[in-house]
C-alpha positions as a Markdown table, in Angstrom:
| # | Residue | x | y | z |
|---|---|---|---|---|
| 1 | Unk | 69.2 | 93.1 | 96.8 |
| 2 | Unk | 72.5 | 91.7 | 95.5 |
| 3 | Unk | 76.0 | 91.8 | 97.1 |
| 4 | Unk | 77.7 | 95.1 | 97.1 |
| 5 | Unk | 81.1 | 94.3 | 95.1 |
| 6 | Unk | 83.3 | 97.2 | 97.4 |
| 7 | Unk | 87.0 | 98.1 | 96.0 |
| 8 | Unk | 89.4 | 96.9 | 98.9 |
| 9 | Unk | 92.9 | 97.3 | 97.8 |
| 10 | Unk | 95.2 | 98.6 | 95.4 |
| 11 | Unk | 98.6 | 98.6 | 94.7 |
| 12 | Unk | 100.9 | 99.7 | 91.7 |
| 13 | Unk | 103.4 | 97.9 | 90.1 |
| 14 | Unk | 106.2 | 100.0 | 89.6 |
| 15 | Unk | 109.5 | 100.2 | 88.1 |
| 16 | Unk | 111.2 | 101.0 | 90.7 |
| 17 | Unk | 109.2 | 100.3 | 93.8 |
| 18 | Unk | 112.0 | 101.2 | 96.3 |
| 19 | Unk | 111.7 | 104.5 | 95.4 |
| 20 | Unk | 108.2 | 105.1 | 94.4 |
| 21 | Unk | 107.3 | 103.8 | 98.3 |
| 22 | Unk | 109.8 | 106.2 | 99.4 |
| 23 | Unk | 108.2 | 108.9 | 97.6 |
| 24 | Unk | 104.1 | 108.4 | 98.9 |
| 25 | Unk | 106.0 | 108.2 | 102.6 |
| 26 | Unk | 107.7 | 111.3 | 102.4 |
| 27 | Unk | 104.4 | 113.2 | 100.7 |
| 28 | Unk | 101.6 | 111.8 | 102.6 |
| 29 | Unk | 103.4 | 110.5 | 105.4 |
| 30 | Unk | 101.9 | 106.9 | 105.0 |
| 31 | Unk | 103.6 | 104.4 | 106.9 |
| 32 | Unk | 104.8 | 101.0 | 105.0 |
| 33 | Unk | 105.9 | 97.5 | 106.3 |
| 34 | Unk | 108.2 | 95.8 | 103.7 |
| 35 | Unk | 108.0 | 92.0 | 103.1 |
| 36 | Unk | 110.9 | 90.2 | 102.4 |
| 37 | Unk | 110.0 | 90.1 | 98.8 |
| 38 | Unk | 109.8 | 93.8 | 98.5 |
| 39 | Unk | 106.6 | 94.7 | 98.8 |
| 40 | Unk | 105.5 | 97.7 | 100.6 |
| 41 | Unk | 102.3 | 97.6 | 102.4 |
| 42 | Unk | 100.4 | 101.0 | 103.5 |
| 43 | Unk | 97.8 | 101.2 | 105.8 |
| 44 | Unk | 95.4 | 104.1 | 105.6 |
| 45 | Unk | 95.3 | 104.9 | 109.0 |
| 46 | Unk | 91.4 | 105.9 | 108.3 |
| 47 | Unk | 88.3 | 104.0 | 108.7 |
| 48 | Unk | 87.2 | 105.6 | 105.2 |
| 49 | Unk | 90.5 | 105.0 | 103.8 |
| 50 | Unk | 91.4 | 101.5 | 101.5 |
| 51 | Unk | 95.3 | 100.1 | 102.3 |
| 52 | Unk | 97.2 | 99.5 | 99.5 |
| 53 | Unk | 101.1 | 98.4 | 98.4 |
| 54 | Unk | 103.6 | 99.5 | 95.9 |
| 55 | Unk | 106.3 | 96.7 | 94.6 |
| 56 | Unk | 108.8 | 96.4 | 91.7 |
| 57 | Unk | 107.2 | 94.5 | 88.6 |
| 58 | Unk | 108.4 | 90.8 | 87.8 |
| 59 | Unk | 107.5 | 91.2 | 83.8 |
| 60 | Unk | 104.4 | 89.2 | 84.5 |
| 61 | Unk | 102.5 | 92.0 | 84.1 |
| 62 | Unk | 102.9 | 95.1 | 82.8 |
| 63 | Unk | 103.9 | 98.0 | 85.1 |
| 64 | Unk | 100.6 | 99.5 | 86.3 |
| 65 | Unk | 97.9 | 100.5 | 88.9 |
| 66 | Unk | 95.5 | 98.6 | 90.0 |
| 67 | Unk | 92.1 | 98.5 | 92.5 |
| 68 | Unk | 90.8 | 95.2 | 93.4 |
| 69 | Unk | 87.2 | 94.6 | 93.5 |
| 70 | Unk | 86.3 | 91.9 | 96.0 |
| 71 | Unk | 83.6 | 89.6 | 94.8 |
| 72 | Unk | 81.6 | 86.2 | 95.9 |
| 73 | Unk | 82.2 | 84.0 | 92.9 |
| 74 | Unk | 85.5 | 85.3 | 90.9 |
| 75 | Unk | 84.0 | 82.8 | 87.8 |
| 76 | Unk | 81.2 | 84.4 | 87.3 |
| 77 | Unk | 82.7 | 88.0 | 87.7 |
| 78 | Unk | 85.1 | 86.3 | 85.1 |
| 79 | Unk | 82.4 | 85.2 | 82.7 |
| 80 | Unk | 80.5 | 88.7 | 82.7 |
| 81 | Unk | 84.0 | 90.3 | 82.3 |
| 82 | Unk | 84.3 | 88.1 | 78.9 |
| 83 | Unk | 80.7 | 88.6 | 78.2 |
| 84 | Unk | 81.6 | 92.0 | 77.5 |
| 85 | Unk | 84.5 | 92.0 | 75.2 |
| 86 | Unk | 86.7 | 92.7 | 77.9 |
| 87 | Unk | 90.5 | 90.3 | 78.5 |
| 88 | Unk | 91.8 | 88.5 | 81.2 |
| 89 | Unk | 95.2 | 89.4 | 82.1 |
| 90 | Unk | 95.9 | 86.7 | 84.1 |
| 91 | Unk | 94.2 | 84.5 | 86.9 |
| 92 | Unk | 91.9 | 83.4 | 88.8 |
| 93 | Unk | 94.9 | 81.9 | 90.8 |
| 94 | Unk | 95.4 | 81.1 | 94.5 |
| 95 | Unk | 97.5 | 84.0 | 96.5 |
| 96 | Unk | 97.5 | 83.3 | 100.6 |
| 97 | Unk | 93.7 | 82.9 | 101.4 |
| 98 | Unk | 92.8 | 84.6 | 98.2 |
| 99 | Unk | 91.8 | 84.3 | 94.5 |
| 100 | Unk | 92.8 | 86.6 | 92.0 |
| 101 | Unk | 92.3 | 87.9 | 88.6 |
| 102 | Unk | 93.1 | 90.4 | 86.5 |
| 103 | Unk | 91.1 | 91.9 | 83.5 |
| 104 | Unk | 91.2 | 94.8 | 81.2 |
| 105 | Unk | 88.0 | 97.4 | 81.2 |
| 106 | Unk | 86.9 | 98.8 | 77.9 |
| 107 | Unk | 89.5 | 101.5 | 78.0 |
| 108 | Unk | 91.9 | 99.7 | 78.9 |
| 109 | Unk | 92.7 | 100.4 | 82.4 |
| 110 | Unk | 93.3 | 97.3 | 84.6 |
| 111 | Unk | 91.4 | 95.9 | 86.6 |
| 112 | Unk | 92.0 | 93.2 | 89.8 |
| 113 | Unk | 89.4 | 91.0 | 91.3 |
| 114 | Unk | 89.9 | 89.3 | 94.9 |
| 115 | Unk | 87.5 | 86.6 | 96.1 |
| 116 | Unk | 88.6 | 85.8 | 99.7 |
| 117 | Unk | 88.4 | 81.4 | 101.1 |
């Protein structure tokens, strides 16, 4: 039987991330850790729960949401991805000890894919 491919993160890139962050704290009470780029990390605080992060956008990519699929071989995730019609935003590239990439799904929604070294 193959590889499960679980989702393992997601994050949104937001216009104002400051204040978004703010507001999922405040709701849910989620605790955050900010980087010194701005990016604010929550931990579920749940074994059945998936972290995630909230930033301001660069213009790279379009503001957005996002979960990350994490997968063996990000090429050949890639190449089915393609095989189907379906754009690559941007990627694969090298982030920390990962591999990313970013695709569109048939209706559009965004997509991220995370191969950890």
């Amino acid at each position: 039987m193959a590889k499960k491919m679980p989702v393992v993160y997601w994050e949104i890139n937001a216009v104002d991330g400051e204040s978004l962050s703010e507001f999922y704290e405040e709701v849910f009470d989620w605790e955050t850790e900010v980087s010194n780029t701005g990016f604010h990390s929550f931990k579920s605080g749940d074994p059945k729960g998936i972290n995630g992060g909230i930033f301001t956008g660069k213009g790279v990519l379009p503001t957005h949401r996002a979960l990350y699929i994490e997968v063996e071989d990000i090429n050949e995730i890639i190449k089915r991805v393609q095989n189907h019609g379906q754009e690559i935003l941007q990627g694969p590239f090298k982030s920390g000890n990962t591999i990313l990439a970013f695709f569109t799904d048939p209706e559009g929604h965004m997509i991220g894919l995370i191969q950890r070294e």
